[in-house]
C-alpha positions, -999 to +999 in steps of 0.1 A: +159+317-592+154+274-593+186+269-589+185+292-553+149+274-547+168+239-553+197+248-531+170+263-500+147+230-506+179+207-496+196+229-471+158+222-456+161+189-456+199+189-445+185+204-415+158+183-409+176+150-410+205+167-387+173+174-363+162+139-363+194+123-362+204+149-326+168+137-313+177+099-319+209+104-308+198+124-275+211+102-245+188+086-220+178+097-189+190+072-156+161+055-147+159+061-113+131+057-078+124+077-050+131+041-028+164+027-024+157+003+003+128-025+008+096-018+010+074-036+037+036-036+037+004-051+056-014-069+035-041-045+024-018-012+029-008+006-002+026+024-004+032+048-037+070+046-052+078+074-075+097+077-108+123+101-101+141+103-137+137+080-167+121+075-199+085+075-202+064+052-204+072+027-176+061-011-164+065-025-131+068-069-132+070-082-104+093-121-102+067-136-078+026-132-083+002-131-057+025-111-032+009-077-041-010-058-066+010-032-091-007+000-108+016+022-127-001+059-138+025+078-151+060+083-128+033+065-098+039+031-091+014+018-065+020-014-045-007-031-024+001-061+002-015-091-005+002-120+010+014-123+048+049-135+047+053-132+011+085-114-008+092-105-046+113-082-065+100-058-088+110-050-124+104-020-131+115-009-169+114+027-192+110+033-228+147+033-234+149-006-216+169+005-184+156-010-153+155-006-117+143-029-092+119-032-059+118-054-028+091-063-013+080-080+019+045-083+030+040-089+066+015-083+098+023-066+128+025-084+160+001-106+175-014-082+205-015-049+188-047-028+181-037+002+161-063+031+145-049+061+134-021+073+156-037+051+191-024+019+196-035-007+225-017-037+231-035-066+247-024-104+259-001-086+284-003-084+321-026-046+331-028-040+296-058-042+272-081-075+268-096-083+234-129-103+235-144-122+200-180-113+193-195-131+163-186-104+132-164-082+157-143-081+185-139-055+216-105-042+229-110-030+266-081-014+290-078-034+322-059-014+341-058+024+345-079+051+352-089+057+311-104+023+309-107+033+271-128+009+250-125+002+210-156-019+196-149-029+159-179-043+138-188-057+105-213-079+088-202-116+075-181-133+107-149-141+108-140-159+079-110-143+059-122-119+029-140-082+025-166-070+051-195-051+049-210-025+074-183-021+090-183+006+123-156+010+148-167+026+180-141+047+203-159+045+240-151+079+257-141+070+292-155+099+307-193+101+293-192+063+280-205+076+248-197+064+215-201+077+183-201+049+152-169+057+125-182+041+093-159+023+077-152+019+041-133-014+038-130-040+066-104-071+058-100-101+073-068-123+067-056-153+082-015-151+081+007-179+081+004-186+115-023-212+122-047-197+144-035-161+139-053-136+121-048-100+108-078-071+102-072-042+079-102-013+084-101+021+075-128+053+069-109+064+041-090+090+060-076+069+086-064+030+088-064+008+114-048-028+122-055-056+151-037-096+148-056-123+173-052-157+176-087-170+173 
């Protein structure tokens, strides 16, 4: 009866090490992204690139700092625009050390565009839209047309680059003139790299909108 105990207690542990050696020995999976192709933001816009197979858990380095901001949660990889005109290549690497890369370019739009949500008004062009400067906002009007549709965008601190507070973006109905405030929850300023020019980032949460002026 030992003996037949004996011979059971090692066929166990035959077993066992077989197991573990078919787990180590398990190939890995391609580590691979749901993005084959550059990825270009605003600065301030966010753009999520997923994990499609690979090894958990993963990192994300990126070769130049101060282009954008990286958060990995799980197979997410979230990239944020920092930097107008600034480029880098991402690292990104599994538990089994395979790696896959990400380029990115952070740029604005161009200069003369007013965009929230799906509307978009350019300006500095001949019967198009006018922007005027107030002191912490500006005003996009419609010169020509029968709409004469009017976009008021406000915040509290001027317009120095960095975060704004109180922001409110008012869409004039150009029937009834009335408008209704939008409160915003973020309101950016940027200046780019071209002297003179800068970029605003806004959104309510929901919706995101963009202007580029040369003040």
């Amino acid at each position: 009866m030992k003996k037949i105990l004996n011979i059971l207690f090692m066929a166990t542990l035959i077993l066992g090490f077989a197991s573990c050696k078919d787990d180590n020995d398990e190939p890995a999976a391609k580590l691979t992204l749901d993005t084959t192709t550059e990825v270009v933001l605003k600065p301030g816009e966010s753009k999520v690139v997923m994990v499609k197979t690979g090894n958990p858990e993963y990192k994300a380095v990126p070769a130049v700092n101060g282009v954008i901001t990286i958060e990995v949660k799980n197979d997410e990889i979230t990239l944020t625009g920092i930097k107008d005109g600034g480029e880098t290549t991402i690292a990104v690497t599994d538990a089994k050390g395979q790696r896959a890369e990400i380029k990115v370019k952070v740029g604005v739009p161009t200069v003369g565009t007013f965009v929230w949500d799906i509307s978009s008004a350019k300006f500095d062009e001949a019967d198009q839209y006018g922007i005027t400067l107030l002191q912490s906002g500006l005003a996009v009007t419609q010169l020509s047309g029968d709409k004469k549709q009017q976009y008021y965008l406000l915040w509290t601190g001027g317009l120095s680059a960095g975060d704004k507070t109180g922001g409110k973006l008012y869409v004039v109905d150009s029937k009834t003139k009335d408008a209704k405030p939008i409160d915003l929850t973020s309101v950016k300023v940027s200046e780019t790299k071209t002297a003179g020019t800068f970029y605003i980032a806004f959104s309510d949460g929901t919706k995101n909108g963009d202007v580029v002026f040369v003040k």
